[in-house]
N, C-alpha and C positions, 0 to 999 in steps of 0.2 A: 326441545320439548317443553310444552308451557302444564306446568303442575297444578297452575291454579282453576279451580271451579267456574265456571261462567254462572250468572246472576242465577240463568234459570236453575243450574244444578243445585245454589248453594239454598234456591229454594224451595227447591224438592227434597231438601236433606230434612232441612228444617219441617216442613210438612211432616215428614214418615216419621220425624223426631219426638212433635208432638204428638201425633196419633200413637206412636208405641208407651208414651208416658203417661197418655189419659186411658185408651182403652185394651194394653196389656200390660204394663206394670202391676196395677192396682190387681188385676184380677190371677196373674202366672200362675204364684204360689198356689192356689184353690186349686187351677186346671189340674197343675202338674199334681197335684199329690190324689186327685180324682182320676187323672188320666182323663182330661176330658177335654174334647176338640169343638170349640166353638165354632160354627161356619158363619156366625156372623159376621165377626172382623173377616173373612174374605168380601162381604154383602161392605161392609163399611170401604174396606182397600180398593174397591171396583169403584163406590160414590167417590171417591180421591182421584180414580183414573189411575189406579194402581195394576191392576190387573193384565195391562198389555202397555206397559211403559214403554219398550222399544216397539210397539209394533206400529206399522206407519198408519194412519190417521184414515186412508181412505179403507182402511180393513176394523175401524172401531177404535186402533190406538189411541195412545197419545203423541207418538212421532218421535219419541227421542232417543238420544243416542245406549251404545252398550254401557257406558258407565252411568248412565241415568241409572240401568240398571241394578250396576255394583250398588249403586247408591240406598236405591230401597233395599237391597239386599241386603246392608251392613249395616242400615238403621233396625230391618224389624230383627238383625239376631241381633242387636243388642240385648232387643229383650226377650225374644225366644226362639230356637233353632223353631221349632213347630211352625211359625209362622214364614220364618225366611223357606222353610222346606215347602211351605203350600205356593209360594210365586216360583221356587225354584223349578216344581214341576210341571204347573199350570204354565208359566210363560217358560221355561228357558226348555225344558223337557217336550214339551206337548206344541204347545200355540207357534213358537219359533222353529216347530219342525213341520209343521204344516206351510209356515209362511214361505220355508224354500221348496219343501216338495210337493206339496200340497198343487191338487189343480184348480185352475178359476172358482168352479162349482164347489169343489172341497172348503176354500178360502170362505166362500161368501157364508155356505151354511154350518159351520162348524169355527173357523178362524172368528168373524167376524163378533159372534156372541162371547165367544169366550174373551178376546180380547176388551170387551165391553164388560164383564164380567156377570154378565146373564147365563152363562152355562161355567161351568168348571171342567178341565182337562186333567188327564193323568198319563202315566208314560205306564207299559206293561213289557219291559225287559225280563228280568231277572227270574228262573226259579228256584225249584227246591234244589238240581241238583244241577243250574246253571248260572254261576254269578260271573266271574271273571273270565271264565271259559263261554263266551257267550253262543259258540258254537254248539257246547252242547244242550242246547235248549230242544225240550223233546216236543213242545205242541206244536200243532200243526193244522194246514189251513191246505183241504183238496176243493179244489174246481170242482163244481154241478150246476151246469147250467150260466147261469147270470148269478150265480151265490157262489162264494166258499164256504168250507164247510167246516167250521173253529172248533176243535178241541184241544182241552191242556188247561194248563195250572200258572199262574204265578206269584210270586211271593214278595215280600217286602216291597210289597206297591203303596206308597203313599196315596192319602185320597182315595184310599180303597171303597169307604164308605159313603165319600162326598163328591167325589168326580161324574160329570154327567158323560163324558167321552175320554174309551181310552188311547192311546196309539200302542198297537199292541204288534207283536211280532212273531212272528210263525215258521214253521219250514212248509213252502210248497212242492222243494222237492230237497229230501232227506240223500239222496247221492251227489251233491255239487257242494255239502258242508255248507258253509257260509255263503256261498255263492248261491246257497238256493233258499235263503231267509228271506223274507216278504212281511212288510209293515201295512196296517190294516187299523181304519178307524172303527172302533168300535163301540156303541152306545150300550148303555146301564139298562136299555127297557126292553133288550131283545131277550129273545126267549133264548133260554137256555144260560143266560150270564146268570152270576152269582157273586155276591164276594163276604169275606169274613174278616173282621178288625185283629190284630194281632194283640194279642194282651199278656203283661208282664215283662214290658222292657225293660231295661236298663235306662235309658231315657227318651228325652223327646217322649214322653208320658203325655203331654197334650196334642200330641200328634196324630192324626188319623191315616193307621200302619196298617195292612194286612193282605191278604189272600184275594186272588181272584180267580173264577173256576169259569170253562166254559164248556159247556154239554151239548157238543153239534148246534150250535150258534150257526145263525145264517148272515154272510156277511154279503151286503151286494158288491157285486164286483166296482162300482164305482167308488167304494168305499178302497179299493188298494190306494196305497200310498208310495208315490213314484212306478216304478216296473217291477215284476217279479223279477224276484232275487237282488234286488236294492237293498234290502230291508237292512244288511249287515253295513253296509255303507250310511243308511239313513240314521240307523244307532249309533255308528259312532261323529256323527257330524252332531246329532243331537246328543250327545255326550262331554263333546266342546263346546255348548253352550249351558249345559247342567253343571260342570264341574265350573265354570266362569263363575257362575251366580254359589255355587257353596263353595268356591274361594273367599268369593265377597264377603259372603254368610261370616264364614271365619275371622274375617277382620275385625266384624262388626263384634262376635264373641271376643275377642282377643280384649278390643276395646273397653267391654262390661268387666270383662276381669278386672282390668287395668282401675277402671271407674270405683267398682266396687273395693277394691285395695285399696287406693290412695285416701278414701273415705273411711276405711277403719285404720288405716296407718293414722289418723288424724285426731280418730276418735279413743283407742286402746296406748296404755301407756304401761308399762315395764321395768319396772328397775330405777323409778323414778324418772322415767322421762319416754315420749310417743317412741313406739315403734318401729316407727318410720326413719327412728335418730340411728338406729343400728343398721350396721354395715350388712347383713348379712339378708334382713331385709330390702335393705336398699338394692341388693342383687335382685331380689327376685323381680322387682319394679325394673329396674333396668331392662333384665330380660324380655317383661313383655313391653313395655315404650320400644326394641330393638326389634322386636318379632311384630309389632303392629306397624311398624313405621316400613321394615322391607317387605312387612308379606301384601299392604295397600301399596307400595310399588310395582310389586308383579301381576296384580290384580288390574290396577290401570295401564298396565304394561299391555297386555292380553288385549283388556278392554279398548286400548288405540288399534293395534293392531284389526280386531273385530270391526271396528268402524272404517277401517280402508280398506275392509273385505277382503284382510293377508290372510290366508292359512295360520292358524296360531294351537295348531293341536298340541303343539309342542311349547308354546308359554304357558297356554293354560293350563296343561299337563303340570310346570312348576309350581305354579302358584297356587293349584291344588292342592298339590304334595305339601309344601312347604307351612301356607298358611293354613293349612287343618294340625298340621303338626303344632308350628307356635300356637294355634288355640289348643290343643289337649295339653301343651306344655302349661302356657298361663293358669289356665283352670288349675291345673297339679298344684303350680307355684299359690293360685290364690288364695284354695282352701287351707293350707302352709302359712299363710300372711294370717289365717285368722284363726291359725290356732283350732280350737277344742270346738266353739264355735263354728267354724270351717265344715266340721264333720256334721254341723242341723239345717233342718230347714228356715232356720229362723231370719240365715241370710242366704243370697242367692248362689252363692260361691259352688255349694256341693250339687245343684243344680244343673252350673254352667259345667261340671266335671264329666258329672254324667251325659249332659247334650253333646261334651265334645268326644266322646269314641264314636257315634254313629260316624262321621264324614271323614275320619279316618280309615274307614271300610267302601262305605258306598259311592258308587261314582269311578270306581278301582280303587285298588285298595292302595294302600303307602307301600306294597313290595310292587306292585305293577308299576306305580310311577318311580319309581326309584331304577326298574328297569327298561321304561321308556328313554328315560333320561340319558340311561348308561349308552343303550342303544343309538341314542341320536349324534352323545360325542363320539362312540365311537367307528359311526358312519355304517350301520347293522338298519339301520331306520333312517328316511330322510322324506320331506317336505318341502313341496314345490311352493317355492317364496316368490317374494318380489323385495327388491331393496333390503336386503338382509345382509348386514357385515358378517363373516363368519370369522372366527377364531382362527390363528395359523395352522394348529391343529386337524379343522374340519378342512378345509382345501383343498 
């Protein structure tokens, strides 16, 4: 396995690198503490070709691979989940779930702009009282005609306010359980859509969070996505591409911890000498150099995998789990590195604290991946591979 970046990744890094250091650094602090969602750095990320980085070229992309991906991913959280969450669900939630289920005609009029970043996408999972249980999702979508017929609620949808189409998910028939969930594009301008910002998070405070309502919405039937009763198959394939991109996300936070530490280890001194000189310090830097160095190997793990079209619900299941944990850790550790400090806005630390519980929740929480995981060694759950060495154990 070759770990090293090829010319073009290393400068795509650099691109997202400087775009997050001239036009979100300077401005975070203000967003976050307004809570306020710029949609233009999405308008700027699209003039970059940011907007549909994997998606292939004759659909609006830019053609490149999944780690292209991870790549802008772990550059915009360096500087802020808000932003790494806007491509997460625009491309890996939304645009990457049309690009495999999506038909021709779906492709050109909905894929193609968005990947171009002239429209924006959102994913419409989760409600009030269905997150991880995704079965129990109570809206609903009946046949009339050449229309369904959308009613229901859901909740914690990013881009609530900025998305021009959502992929959203239904029961069209409530006795097959999951078997009878059905995916549906659905646009901001029909009559009957609604939605409402969520306000007073915990973080991601520059993020645009909220509610989406639908009042007998007329959906046309060419607007389904794949066949009826897909829909619980199409969410979790598009679920293995959401969780990739806030793995990556996580690295890239792990990173800023890391960044932001070693820069006040350098600058604060104690006892007549840097901070950085004590051992007890030196742990916590340790910790996250060891949690950023394995949780970007499971993430490019995933990410190769993805690009030779293996099943990898079950890597990226890890590296989910894993690197949103090392980022809620580092954050814990970093605001700790800087002391009294630590606890203001003055540096970014208590910031990255607060961004890192969202992704230890969403996308399943750390008790689902902890029991995927369980499940797959202990042969309760399995996935049809290709070249897969297995453990003596799983055999």
């Amino acid at each position: 396995m070759d770990f090293n970046f090829t010319e073009e990744q290393e400068m795509l890094r650099q691109t997202v690198r400087n775009f997050t250091d001239k036009e979100i650094m300077p401005n975070i602090a203000d967003w976050d503490r307004k809570g306020k969602f710029d949609p233009k750095i999405l308008t700027r990320l699209a003039e970059l070709g940011l907007m549909g980085v994997c998606i292939p070229e004759e659909y609006g992309g830019s053609g490149m691979d999944y780690n292209a991906l991870a790549i802008v991913c772990e550059e915009l959280e360096r500087g802020d989940t808000a932003f790494r969450t806007a491509v997460s669900v625009h491309t890996g939630l939304n645009s990457m779930s049309i690009l495999q289920w999506g038909t021709e005609a779906q492709k050109q009029k909905y894929l193609v702009p968005q990947a171009k970043g002239e429209q924006i996408g959102a994913f419409g999972l989760t409600e009030p009282g269905a997150g991880s249980d995704v079965a129990a999702l109570q809206t609903t979508a009946v046949k009339d005609g050449d229309h369904y017929i959308l009613n229901g609620q859901k909740t914690w949808i990013s881009l609530c306010d900025t998305a021009d189409n959502f992929l959203v998910f239904a029961y069209t028939d409530k006795a097959k359980k999951h078997h009878g969930i059905s995916a549906f594009i659905v646009e901001r301008t029909w009559e009957g859509f609604s939605s409402k910002a969520t306000k007073g998070k915990l973080g991601i405070r520059s993020g645009n969070t909220g509610e989406l309502f639908f009042d007998q919405v007329k959906v046309p039937k060419e607007n389904l996505v794949g066949e009826e009763g897909e829909g619980f198959k199409i969410a979790m394939a598009s679920l293995d591409n959401g969780r990739f991109t806030v793995a990556a996300g996580a690295v890239g936070q792990i990173m800023a911890c890391l960044e932001a530490s070693v820069n006040y280890c350098h600058e604060r001194e104690t006892f007549g000498k840097s901070i950085g000189k004590h051992q007890l310090v030196q742990q916590m830097i340790a910790k996250m150099e060891a949690g950023w160095q394995m949780s970007r190997l499971l993430v490019y793990r995933a990410g190769e995998l993805k690009n030779q079209g293996i099943r990898n619900t079950r890597e990226t299941s890890l590296a989910k789990w894993q690197a949103c944990d090392f980022a809620n850790q580092a954050a814990n550790d970093a605001v700790q590195v800087h002391g009294a400090y630590g606890y203001s806005d003055e540096y970014p630390v208590e910031r990255y604290l607060r961004n890192s519980k969202a992704p230890v929740i969403y996308e399943g929480t750390r008790e689902i991946h902890t029991v995927m995981q369980a499940e797959y060694v202990l042969g309760y759950r399995k996935d049809k591979q290709l070249d897969r060495t297995l453990p003596a154990w799983e055999k």
